[in-house]
C-alpha positions as CSV (number, residue, x, y, z in Angstrom):
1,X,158.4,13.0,169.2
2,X,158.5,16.8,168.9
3,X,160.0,17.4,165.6
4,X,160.2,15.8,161.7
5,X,163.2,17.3,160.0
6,X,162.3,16.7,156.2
7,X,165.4,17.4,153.6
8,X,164.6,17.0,149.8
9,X,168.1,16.6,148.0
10,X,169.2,15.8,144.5
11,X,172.8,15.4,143.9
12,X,173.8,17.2,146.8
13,X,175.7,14.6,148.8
14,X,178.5,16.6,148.9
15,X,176.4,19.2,150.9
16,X,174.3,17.0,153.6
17,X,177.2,16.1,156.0
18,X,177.2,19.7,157.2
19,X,173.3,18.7,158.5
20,X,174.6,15.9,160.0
21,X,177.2,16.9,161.7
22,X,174.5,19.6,162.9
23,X,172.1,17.0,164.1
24,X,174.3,14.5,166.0
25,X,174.7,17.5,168.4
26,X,171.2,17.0,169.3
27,X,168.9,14.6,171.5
28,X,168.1,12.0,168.7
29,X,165.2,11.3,171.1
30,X,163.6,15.2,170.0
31,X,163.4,14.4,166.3
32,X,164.0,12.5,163.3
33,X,165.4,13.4,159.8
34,X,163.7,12.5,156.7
35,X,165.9,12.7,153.8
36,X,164.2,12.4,150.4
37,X,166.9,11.6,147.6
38,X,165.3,12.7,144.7
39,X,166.9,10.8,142.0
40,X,170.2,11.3,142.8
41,X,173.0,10.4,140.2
42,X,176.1,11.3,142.6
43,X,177.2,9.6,145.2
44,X,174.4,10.5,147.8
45,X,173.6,6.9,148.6
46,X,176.7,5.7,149.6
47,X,177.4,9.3,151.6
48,X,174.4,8.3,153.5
49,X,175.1,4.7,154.3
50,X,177.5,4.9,157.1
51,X,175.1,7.2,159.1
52,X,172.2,4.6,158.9
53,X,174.7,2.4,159.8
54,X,175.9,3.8,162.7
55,X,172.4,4.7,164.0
56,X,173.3,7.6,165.9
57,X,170.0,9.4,164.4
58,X,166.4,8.5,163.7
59,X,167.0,8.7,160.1
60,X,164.9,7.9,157.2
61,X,166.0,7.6,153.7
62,X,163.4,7.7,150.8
63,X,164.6,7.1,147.5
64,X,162.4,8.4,145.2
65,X,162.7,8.9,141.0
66,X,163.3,12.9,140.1
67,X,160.4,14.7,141.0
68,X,161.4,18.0,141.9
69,X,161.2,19.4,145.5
70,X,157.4,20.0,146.2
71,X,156.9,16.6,145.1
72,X,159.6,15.0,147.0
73,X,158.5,17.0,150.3
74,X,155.0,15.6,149.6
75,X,156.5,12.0,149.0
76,X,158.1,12.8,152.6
77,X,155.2,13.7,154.4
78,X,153.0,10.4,152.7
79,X,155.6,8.5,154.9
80,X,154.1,10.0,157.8
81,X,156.4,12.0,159.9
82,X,156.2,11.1,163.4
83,X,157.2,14.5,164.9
84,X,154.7,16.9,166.3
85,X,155.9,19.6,164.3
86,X,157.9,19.7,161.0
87,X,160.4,21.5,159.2
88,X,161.5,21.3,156.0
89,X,165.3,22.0,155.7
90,X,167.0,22.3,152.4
91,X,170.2,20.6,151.9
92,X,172.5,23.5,151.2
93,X,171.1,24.8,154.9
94,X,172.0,23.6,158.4
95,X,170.9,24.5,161.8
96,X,172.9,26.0,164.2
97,X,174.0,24.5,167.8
98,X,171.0,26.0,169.6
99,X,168.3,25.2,167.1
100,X,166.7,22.4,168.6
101,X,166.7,24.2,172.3
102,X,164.7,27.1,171.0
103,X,162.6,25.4,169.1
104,X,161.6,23.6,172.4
105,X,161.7,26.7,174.1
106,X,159.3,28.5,172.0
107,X,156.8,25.9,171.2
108,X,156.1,25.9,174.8
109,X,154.8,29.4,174.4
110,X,152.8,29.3,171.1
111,X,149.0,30.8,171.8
112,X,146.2,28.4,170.6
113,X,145.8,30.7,167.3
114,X,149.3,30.0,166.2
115,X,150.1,26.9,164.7
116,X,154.0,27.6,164.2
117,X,157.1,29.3,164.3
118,X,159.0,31.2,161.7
119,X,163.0,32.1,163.0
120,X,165.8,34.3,160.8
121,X,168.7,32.8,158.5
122,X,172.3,33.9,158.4
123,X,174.7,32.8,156.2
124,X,177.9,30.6,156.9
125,X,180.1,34.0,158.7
126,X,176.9,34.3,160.8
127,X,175.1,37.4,159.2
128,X,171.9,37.6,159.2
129,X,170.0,37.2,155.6
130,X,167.2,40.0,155.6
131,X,165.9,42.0,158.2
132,X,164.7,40.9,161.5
133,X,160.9,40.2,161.9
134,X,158.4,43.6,162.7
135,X,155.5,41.2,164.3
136,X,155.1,39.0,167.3
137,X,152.6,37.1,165.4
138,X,151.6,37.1,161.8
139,X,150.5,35.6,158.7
140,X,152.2,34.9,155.7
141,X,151.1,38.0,154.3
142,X,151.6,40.4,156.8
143,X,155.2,38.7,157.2
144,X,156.1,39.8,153.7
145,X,153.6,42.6,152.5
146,X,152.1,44.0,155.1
147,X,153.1,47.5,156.3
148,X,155.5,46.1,158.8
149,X,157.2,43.5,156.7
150,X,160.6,42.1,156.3
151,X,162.8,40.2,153.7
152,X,164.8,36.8,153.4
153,X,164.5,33.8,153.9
154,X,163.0,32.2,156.8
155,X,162.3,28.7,158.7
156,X,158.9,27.9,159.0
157,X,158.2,25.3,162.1
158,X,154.6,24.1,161.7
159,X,152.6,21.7,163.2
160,X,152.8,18.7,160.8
161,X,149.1,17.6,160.4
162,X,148.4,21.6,159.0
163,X,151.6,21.4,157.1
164,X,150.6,18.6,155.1
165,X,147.3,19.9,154.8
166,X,148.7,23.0,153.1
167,X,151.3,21.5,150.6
168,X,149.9,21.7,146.7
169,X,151.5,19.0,144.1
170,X,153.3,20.6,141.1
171,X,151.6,20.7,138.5
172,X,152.3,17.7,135.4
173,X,155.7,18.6,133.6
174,X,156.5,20.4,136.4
175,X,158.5,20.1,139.6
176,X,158.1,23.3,141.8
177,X,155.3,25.1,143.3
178,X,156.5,28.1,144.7
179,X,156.8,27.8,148.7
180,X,154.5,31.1,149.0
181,X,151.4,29.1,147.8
182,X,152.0,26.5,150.7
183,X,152.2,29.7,153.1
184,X,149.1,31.2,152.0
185,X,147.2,28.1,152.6
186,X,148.4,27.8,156.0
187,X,146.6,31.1,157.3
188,X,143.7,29.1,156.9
189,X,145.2,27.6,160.3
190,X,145.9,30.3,162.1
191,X,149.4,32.4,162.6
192,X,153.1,32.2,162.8
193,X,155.3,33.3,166.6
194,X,157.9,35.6,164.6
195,X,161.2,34.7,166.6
196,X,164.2,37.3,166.5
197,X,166.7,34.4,166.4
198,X,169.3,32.7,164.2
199,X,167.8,29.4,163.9
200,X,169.8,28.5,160.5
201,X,172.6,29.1,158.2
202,X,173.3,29.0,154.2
203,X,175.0,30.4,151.4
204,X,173.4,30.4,147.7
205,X,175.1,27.8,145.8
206,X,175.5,28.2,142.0
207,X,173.5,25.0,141.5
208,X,170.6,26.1,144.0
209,X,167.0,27.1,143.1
210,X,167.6,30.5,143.8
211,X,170.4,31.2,141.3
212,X,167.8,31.8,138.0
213,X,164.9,33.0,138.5
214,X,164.0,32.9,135.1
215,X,165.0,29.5,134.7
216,X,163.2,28.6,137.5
217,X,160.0,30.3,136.1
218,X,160.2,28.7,132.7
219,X,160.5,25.3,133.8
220,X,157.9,25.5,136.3
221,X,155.4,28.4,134.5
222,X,152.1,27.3,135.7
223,X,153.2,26.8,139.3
224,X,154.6,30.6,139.1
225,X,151.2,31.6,137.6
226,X,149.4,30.0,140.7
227,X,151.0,31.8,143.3
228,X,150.7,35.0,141.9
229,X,146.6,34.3,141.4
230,X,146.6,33.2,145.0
231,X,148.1,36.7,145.8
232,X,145.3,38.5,144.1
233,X,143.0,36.9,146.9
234,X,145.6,38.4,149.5
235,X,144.7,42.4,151.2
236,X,147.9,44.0,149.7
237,X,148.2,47.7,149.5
238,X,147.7,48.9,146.0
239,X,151.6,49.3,144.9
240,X,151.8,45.6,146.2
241,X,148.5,44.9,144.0
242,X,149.8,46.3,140.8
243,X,153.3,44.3,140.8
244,X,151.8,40.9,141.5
245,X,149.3,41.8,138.5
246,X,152.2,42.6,136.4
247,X,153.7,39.6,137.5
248,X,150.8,37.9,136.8
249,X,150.5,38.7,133.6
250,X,154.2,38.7,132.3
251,X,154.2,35.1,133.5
252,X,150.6,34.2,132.0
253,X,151.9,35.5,128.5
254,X,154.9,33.8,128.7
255,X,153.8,30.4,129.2
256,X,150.9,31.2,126.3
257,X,147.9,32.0,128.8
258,X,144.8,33.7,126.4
259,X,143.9,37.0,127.2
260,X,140.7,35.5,127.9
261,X,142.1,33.2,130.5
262,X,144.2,35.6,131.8
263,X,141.2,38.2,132.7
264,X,139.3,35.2,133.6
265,X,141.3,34.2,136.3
266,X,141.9,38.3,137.4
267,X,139.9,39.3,141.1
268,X,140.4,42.9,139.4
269,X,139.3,43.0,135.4
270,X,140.1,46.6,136.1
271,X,143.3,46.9,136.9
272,X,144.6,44.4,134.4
273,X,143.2,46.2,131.8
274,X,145.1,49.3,132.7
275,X,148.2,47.2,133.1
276,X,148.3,45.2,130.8
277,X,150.3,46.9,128.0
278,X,152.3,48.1,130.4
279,X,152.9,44.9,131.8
280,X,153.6,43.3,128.2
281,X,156.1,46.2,127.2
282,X,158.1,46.0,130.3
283,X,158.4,42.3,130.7
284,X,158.8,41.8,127.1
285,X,162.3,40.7,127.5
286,X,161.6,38.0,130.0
287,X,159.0,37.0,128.4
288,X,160.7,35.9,126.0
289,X,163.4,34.4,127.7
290,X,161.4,32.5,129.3
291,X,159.1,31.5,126.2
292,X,162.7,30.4,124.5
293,X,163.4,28.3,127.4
294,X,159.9,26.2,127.4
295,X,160.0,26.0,123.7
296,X,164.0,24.5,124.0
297,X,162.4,22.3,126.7
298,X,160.0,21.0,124.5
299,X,161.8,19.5,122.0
């Protein structure tokens, strides 16, 4: 089978018939659809029943206790997905008609050092979210912070044994690791075909990951901590450099990191000493909203 759709989804039932509805459209023969119901309280179960019942996909539905979506993609991918390649669709996202024909269209072209494709996002009045891509082929890094980068999200297609290999649990108390760590460990791989296509749609919905940031850092700190270490390993230009080490270090502080620790675990002692006042000064604020948050979370 070419292709293992895997959607992670807690309470959003009322979301996952637009996939659906996307994916009947298709050759259930190409693929299958792994949904992951991460602890659902609404009404996702009984939204999903008529659709095994009517077997008109290859679908598998995993119910699994709330875990948070790394740890629900990994729970997918422990059930072995049968497809070739995988990609992981969120549930507030759906494909558009011609997904599956150019994802068949340019797999046939990938060059033995790519091990993927990466395609554009629009949202549901069919504008694109971002810029286009600048690269034929490129890593994670040079997709986002290299000279010719670009912005938004995008739908990463990758050949499922190197995706697994790449995914990282989050970390105990946590239930996110952010999606850039997983991307990083891919160029271990190889590279990603950059395709100048719609492959996707999806608005931000007010109860999506995308809608606090700081919320989202708070409840998963050490996670957020993680990918901005792995960056430090990553040839970004120096203005690139200096805002993942302030990152780096508004995040350590707010989840309580040492200074010790937080030099420790610096590629450039250097340049965190010069930033770090800075760093602490103009972060304070988040800092401590996000230190208010963990401590609320905590009792």
């Amino acid at each position: 089978m070419l292709l293992s759709i895997i959607t992670p989804s807690f309470n959003r039932g009322y979301c996952l018939h637009r996939i659906y509805q996307t994916l009947i459209q298709f050759d259930p023969h190409d693929f299958e659809w792994v949904l992951v119901d991460d602890g659902s309280t609404d009404d996702t179960m009984s939204i999903v029943q008529p659709w095994l019942d009517e077997k008109k996909l290859n679908i598998r539905y995993i119910k699994q206790n709330n875990a948070g979506k790394t740890n629900a993609v990994i729970h997918a991918f422990d059930q072995k997905p049968v497809g070739t390649y995988t990609l992981v669709l969120d549930s507030d996202d759906y494909l558009l008609p011609n997904a599956l024909e150019l994802i068949k269209r340019y797999i046939s072209e990938l060059r033995a050092e790519e091990i993927g494709l990466v395609f554009l996002k629009s949202n549901t009045v069919g504008e694109i979210i971002g810029t286009e891509f600048n690269l034929e082929t490129s890593t994670y890094i040079e997709m986002y912070f290299g000279k010719y980068k670009c912005e938004g999200d995008k739908l990463f297609i990758v050949h499922t044994a190197l995706y697994k290999e790449s995914l990282v649990a989050a970390y105990p108390g946590e239930k996110l690791i952010p999606e850039g760590v997983i991307y990083m460990n891919m160029q271990r791989y190889g590279k990603f075909r950059c395709v100048n296509k719609l492959l996707y749609a999806g608005d931000y919905l007010a109860d999506g990951l995308s809608s606090s940031t700081t919320n989202l850092a708070a409840n998963n700190i050490n996670g957020f901590i993680l990918e901005k270490r792995m960056l430090q390993d990553q040839p970004l230009d120096l203005l690139s450099a200096a805002k993942n080490y302030v990152k780096y270090i508004s995040y350590s502080i707010s989840g309580n990191k040492s200074f010790r620790e937080i030099f420790y675990h610096s590629r450039n002692k250097f340049l965190i000493f010069l930033l770090l006042f800075p760093a602490f000064v103009l972060s304070w604020k988040r800092i401590s909203q996000i230190r208010a948050i963990i401590k609320k979370r905590k009792f």
